[in-house]
C-alpha distance (Angstrom), angle and dihedral (degrees) to the residues before:
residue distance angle dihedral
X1 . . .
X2 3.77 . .
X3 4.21 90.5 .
X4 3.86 88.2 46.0
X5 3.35 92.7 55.2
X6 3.96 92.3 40.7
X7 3.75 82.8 48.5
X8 4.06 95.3 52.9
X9 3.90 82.4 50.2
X10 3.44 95.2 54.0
X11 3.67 102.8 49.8
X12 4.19 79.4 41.3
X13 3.88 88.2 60.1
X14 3.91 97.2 44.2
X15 3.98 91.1 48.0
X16 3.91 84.8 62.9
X17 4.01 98.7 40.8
X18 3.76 81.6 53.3
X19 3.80 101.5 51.4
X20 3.37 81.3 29.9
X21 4.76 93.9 60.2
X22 4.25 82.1 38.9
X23 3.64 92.8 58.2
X24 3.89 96.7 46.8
X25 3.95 89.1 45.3
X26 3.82 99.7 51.5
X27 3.78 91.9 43.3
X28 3.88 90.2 49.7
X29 3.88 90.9 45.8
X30 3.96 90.4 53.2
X31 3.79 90.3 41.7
X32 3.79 84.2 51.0
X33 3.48 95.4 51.7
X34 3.47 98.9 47.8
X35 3.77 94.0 49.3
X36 4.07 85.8 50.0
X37 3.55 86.1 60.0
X38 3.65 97.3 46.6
X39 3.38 98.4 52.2
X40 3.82 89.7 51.8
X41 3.77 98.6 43.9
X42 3.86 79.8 52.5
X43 3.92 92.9 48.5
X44 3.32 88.9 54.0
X45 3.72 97.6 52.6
X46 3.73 91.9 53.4
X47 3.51 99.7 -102.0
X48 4.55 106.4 174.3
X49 3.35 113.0 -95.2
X50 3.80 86.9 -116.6
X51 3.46 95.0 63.2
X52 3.80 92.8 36.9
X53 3.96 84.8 65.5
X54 3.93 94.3 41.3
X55 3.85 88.3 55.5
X56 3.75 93.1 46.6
X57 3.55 89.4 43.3
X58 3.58 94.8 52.8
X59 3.90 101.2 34.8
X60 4.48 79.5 60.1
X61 3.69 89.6 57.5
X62 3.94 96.7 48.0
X63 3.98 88.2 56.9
X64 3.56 88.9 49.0
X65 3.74 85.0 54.0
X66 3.81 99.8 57.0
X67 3.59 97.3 85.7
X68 4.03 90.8 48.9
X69 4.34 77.9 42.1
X70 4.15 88.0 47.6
X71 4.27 92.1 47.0
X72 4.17 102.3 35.3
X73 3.63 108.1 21.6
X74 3.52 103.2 -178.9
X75 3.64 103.2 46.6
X76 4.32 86.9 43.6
X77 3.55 85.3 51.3
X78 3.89 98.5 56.2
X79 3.72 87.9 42.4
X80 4.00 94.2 55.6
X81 3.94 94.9 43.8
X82 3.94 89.4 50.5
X83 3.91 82.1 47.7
X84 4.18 85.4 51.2
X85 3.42 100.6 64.1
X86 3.74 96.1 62.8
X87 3.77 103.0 45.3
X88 4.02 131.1 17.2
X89 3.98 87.4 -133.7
X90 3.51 98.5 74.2
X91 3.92 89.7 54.3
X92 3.82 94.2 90.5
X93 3.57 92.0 52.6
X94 3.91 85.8 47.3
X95 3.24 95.7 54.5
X96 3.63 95.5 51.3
X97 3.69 90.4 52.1
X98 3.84 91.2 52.7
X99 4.00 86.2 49.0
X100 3.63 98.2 49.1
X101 3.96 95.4 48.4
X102 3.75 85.7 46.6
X103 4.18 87.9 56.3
X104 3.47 102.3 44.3
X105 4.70 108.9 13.9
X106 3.84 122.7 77.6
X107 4.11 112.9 -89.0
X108 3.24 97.1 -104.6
X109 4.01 96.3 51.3
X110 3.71 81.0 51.6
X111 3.70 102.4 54.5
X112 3.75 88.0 49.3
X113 3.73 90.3 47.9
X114 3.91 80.5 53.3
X115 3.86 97.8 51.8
X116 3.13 89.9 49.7
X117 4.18 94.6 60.1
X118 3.81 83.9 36.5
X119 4.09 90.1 62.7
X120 3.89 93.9 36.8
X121 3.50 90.0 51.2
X122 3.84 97.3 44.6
X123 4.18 91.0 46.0
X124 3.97 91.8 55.1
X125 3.77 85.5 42.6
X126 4.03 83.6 57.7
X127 4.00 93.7 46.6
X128 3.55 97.8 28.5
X129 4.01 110.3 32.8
X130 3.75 128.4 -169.0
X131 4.00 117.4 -105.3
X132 3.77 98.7 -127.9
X133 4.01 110.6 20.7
X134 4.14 129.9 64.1
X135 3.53 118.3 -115.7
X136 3.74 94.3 -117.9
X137 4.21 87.8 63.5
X138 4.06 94.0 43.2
X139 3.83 82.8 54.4
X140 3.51 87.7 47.0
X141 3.90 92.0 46.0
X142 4.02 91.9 43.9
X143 3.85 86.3 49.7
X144 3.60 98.4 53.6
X145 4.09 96.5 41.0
X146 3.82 88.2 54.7
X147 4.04 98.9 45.8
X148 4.44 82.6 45.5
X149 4.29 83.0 53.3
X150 4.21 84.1 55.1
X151 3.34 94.7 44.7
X152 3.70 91.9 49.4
X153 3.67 99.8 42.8
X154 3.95 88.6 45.4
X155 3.94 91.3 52.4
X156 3.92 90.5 49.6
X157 4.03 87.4 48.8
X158 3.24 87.2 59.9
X159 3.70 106.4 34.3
X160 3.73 80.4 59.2
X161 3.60 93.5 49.1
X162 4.00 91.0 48.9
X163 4.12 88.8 55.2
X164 3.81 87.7 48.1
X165 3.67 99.9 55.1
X166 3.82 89.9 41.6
X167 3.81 96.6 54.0
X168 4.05 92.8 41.8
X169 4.22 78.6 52.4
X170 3.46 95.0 50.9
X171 4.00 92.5 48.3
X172 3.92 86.5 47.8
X173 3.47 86.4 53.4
X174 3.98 97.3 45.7
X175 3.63 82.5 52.7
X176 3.89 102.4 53.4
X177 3.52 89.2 42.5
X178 3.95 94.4 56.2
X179 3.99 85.1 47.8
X180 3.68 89.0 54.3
X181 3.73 99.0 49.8
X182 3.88 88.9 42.1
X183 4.32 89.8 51.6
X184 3.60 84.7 46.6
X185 3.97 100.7 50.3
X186 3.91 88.0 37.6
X187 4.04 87.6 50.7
X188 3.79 99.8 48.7
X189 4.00 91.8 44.9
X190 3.81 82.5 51.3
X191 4.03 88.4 47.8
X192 4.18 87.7 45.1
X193 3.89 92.6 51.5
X194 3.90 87.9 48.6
X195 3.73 90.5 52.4
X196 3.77 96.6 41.9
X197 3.85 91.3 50.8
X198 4.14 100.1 74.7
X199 3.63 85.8 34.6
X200 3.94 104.7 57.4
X201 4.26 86.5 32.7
X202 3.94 87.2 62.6
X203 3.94 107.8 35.4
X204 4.29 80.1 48.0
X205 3.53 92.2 50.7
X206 3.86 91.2 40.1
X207 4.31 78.7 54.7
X208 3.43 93.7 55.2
X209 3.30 99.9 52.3
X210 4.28 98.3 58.9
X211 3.90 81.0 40.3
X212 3.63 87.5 67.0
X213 3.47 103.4 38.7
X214 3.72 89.1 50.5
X215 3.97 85.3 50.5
X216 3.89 98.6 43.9
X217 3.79 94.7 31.5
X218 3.71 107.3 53.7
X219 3.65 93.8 147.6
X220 3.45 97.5 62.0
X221 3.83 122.0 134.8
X222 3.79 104.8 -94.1
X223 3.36 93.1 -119.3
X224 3.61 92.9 61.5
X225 3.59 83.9 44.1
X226 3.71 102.4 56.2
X227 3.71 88.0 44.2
X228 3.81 94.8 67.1
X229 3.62 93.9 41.7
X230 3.49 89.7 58.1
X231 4.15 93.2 44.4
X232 4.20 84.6 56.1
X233 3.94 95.3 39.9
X234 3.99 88.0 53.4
X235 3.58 93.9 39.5
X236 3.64 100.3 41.6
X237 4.51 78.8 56.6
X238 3.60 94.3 50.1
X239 3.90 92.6 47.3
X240 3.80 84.5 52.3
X241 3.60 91.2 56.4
X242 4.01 95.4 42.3
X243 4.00 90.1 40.8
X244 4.58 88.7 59.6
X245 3.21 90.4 60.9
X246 4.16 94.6 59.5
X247 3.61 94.8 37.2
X248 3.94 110.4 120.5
X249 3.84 93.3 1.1
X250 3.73 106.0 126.3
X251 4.31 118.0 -155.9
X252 3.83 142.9 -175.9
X253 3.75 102.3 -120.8
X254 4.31 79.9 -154.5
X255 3.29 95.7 115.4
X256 3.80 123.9 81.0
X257 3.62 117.6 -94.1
X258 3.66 98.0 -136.3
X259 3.75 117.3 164.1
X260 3.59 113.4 -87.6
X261 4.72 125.9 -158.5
X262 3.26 114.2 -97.8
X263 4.17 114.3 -80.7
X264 3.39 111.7 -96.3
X265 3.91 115.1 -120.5
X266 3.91 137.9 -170.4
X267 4.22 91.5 -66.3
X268 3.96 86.6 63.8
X269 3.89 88.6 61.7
X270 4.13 90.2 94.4
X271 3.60 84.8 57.3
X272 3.50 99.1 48.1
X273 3.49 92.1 48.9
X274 4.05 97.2 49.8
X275 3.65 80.6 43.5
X276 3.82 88.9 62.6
X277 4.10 93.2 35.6
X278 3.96 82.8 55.0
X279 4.06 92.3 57.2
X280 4.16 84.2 50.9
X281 4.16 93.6 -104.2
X282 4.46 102.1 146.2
X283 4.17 95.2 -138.7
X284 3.28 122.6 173.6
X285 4.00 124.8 -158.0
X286 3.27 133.7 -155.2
X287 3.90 110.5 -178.5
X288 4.05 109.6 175.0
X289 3.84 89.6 178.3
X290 4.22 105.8 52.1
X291 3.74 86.3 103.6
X292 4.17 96.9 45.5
X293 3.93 118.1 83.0
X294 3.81 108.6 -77.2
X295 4.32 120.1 -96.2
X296 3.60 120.7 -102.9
X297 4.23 105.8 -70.8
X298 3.97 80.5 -107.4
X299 3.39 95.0 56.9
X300 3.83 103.2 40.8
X301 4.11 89.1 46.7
X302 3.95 84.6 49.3
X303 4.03 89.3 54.2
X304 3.67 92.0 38.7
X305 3.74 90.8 58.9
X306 3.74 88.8 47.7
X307 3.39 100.9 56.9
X308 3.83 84.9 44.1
X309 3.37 95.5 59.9
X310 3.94 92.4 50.6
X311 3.31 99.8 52.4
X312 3.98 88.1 47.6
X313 3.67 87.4 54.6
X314 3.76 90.9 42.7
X315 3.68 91.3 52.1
X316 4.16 90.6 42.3
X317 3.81 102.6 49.6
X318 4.33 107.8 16.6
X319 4.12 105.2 34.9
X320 3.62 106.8 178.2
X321 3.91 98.8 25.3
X322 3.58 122.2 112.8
X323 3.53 122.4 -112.3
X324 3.94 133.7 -157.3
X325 3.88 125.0 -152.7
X326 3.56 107.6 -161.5
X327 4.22 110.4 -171.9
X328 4.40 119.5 174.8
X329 3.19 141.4 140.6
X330 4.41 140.0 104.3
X331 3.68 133.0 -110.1
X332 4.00 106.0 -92.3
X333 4.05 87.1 48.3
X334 3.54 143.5 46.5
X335 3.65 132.4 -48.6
X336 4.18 105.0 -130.6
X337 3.51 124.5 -158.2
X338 3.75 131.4 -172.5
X339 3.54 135.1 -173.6
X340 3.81 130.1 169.4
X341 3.36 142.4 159.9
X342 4.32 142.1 -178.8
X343 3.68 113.9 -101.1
X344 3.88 113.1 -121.0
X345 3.90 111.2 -113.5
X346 3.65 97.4 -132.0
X347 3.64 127.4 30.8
X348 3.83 110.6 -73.0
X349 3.62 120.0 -100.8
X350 3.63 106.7 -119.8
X351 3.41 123.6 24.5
X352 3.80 136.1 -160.4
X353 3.48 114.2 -153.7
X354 3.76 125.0 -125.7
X355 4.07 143.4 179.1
X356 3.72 90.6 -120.1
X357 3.34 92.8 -134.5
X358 4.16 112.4 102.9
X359 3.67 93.7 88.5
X360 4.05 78.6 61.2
X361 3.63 92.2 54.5
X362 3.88 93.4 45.1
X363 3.47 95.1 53.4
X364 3.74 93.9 50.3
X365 3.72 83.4 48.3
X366 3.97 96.9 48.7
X367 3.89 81.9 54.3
X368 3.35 97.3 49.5
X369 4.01 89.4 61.5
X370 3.55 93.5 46.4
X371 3.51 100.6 -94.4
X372 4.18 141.3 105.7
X373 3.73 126.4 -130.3
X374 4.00 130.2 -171.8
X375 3.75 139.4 175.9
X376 3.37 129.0 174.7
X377 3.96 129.8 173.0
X378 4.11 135.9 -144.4
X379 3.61 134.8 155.6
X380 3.68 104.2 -105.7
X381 3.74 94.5 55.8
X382 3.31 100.4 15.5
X383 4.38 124.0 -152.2
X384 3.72 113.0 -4.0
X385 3.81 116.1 178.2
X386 4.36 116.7 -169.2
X387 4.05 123.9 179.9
X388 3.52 130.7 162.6
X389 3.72 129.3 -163.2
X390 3.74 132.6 -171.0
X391 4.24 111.1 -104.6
X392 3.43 99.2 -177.4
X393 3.96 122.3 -172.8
């Protein structure tokens, strides 16, 4: 692991020293070029031969000192507007430097770096004036391209800043987020266990009891006999079923273990639904599988949550909107449910605020069983909620 990682940190490393080479050349190419076309524009002009050589001599040693520009700004800088003041080729290169310490150097580093070019500039302008323009308007000109560098190295400070704080938001974010989902998994395994615990202390007392009789009462009629076999056989199946979805879910037995009504399951849906017709909600239900022998108690309190949790949202986020429960399926297969509902056009009038996360806990949930669920919501079709659970024979 230790040479992977020294490996990763290599190839890290060389990614840098290679965007690090392609920066230096490209700034020392346009340097170059602009100090080509200085020393022509001053050939051109007439410019002694003497100081023709002295510009090309010092316009050389400014693109030699990028790369000292590129890896100590400040000092670079200072170096390259001294250079300024005694040739015009070295005021790319100057620039630069005044740019770069702008970028990436405190303000007020950069405004000195800035005077500084300012009085190069304005002593070559005294020794070396411009055909065409007063020395009081290059000042004026020098002033105002150096104060524009500030203001552009400042706005790219804090550009940079801006991006910074937003990505170190959007990891905080990430992070509470994954916390959430985790509480909320961790708190409806808790609420499962809870649940389970009356349940699988009954049915295995209820066990017990036709194991005895069938141990103490041998001579039983067989009738009798084959009836509390097949109470335990069915019972020891439905235990099965309850027991999966407790397995591997670890709980604080802290809280009190008062003594909780019965779990709803799938034959408390008509309830549930007047319940919601009662509060003024328009549902609609469509159960294909009333008349078919009823789901395992794990998988009809499963469904029963789901719908729950629908209509909750339904009531929470689109008030007023009608919502369809759609429930099929056979023994042997899945149990299907359906739910769906329009999405309000403007935002809804009242609303009740929530955590966000029980569709997190019913999917964990609809896992635990055996089963998938999935929702998903857009503004053409609006909220559209799918799970299926196992119904087996």
């Amino acid at each position: 692991m230790s040479s992977t990682y020294d490996a990763q940190l290599d190839a890290v490393r060389s990614d840098r020293c290679r965007a690090s080479r392609a920066q230096t050349i490209t700034a020392v190419l346009g340097i170059g070029s602009l100090m080509a076309a200085t020393v022509w524009s001053e050939y051109v002009n007439g410019t002694s031969s003497a100081l023709l050589l002295l510009d090309v001599a010092l316009g050389l040693t400014s693109c030699a000192l990028v790369p000292v520009l590129l890896r100590l700004p400040t000092g670079g800088a200072l170096v390259l507007a001294v250079l300024a003041a005694f040739s015009p080729t070295v005021t790319p290169a100057a620039t630069m430097g005044t740019s770069y310490v702008a970028q990436s150097r405190r303000f007020g580093l950069a405004v000195g770096v800035a005077v500084a070019g300012v009085v190069a500039h304005a002593v070559r302008g005294l020794w070396r004036p411009l055909g065409g323009i007063s020395f009081t308007w290059w000042l004026v000109l020098v002033v105002i391209a150096h104060a524009a560098l500030l203001a552009w190295g400042a706005l790219a400070q804090a550009r940079r800043a801006l991006i910074v704080s937003l990505r170190d938001r959007a990891h905080r974010a990430e992070a509470e987020q994954g916390r959430r989902v985790a509480e909320a998994r961790a708190a409806e395994r808790s609420r499962i266990a809870r649940e389970m615990h009356d349940v699988l202390a009954h049915r295995l007392s209820l066990l017990a009891t036709y194991a005895g009789a069938l141990e103490f009462r041998p001579d039983a009629p067989p009738e009798r006999l084959a009836n509390a076999a097949g109470v335990i056989r069915s019972g020891v199946h439905e235990a099965l079923d309850e027991l999966r979805e407790v397995i591997d879910l670890l709980r604080d037995d802290d809280s009190d273990d008062a003594t909780e009504r019965p779990q709803p399951t799938l034959g408390d849906l008509a309830g549930l639904v007047e319940e919601s017709r009662s509060a003024g909600m328009q549902v609609r239900v469509d159960n294909q599988v009333e008349e078919l022998p009823a789901p395992p108690a794990a998988t009809g309190r499963t469904a029963y949550r789901i719908v729950q949790e629908a209509l909750t949202n339904a009531r929470k986020h689109a008030a007023g909107q009608p919502v369809r429960v759609v429930l099929d399926g056979a023994p042997g297969g899945s149990l299907c449910i359906r739910v769906s509902n329009p999405v309000p056009d403007g935002p809804p009038a009242h609303t009740i605020p929530g955590t966000g996360s029980g569709l997190v806990g019913l999917t964990e949930r609809a896992r635990l069983t055996g089963g998938e669920l999935d929702h998903q919501l857009t503004e053409a079709d609006g909220f559209r909620l799918w799970a299926r659970l196992p119904w087996p024979a």
